[in-house]
N, C-alpha and C positions, 0 to 999 in steps of 0.2 A: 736465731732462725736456722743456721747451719750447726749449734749442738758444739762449737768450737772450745775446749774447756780453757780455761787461765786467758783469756782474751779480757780487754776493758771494754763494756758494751757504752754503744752512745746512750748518754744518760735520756736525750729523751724519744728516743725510737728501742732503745731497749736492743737494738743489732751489732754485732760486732763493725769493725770498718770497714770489710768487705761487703757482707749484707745490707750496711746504710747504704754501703755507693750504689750498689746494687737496684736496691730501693727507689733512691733519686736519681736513677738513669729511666725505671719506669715510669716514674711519674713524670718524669721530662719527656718522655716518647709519647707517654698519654697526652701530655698537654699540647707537645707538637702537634699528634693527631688532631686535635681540638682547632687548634688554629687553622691548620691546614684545611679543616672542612668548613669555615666558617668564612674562610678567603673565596675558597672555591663554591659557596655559596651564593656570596656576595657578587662575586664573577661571572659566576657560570652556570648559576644554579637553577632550576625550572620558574623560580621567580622571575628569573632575568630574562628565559626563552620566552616563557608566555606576552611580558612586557612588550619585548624585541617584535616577535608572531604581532601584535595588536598593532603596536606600531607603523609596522609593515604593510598589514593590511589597510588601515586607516589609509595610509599614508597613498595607498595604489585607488581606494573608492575616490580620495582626494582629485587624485589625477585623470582617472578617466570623467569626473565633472568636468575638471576642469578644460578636458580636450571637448567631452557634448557641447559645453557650453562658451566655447572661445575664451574661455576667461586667463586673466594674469597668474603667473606663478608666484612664489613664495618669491624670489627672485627678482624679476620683472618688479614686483610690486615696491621692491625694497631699493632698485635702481631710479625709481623714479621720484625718491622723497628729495 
């Protein structure tokens, strides 16, 4: 890759030592990347917002029945078993 003459190249990347490490510093910063966005997906990601948003929402029609109509909370219901 760097043209380096009298060096022993890795036999199976064909790069000198410098160029393999080289190499396998990219491919580990790529994979990082990979992971990194797959966490922050899993976490954070407009799957989790819209979930969260529905959720939320639900969860507030829930309550204002529940105040129209006098009824027991999630709570309440679960204090009296």
């Amino acid at each position: 890759m760097c043209g380096a003459i009298g060096v022993h190249p890795n036999r199976q990347t064909g790069f000198c030592r410098g160029c393999n490490e080289s190499y396998r510093l990219e491919e580990e910063r790529a994979y990082h990347e990979q992971l990194e966005l797959e966490r922050w997906e899993a976490e954070e990601g407009p799957d989790v917002e819209r979930v969260m948003k529905e959720r939320e929402a639900l969860r507030q029609r829930n309550a204002r029945l529940r105040r129209k109509y006098h009824l027991k909370s999630k709570r309440d219901l679960k204090d009296n078993r």
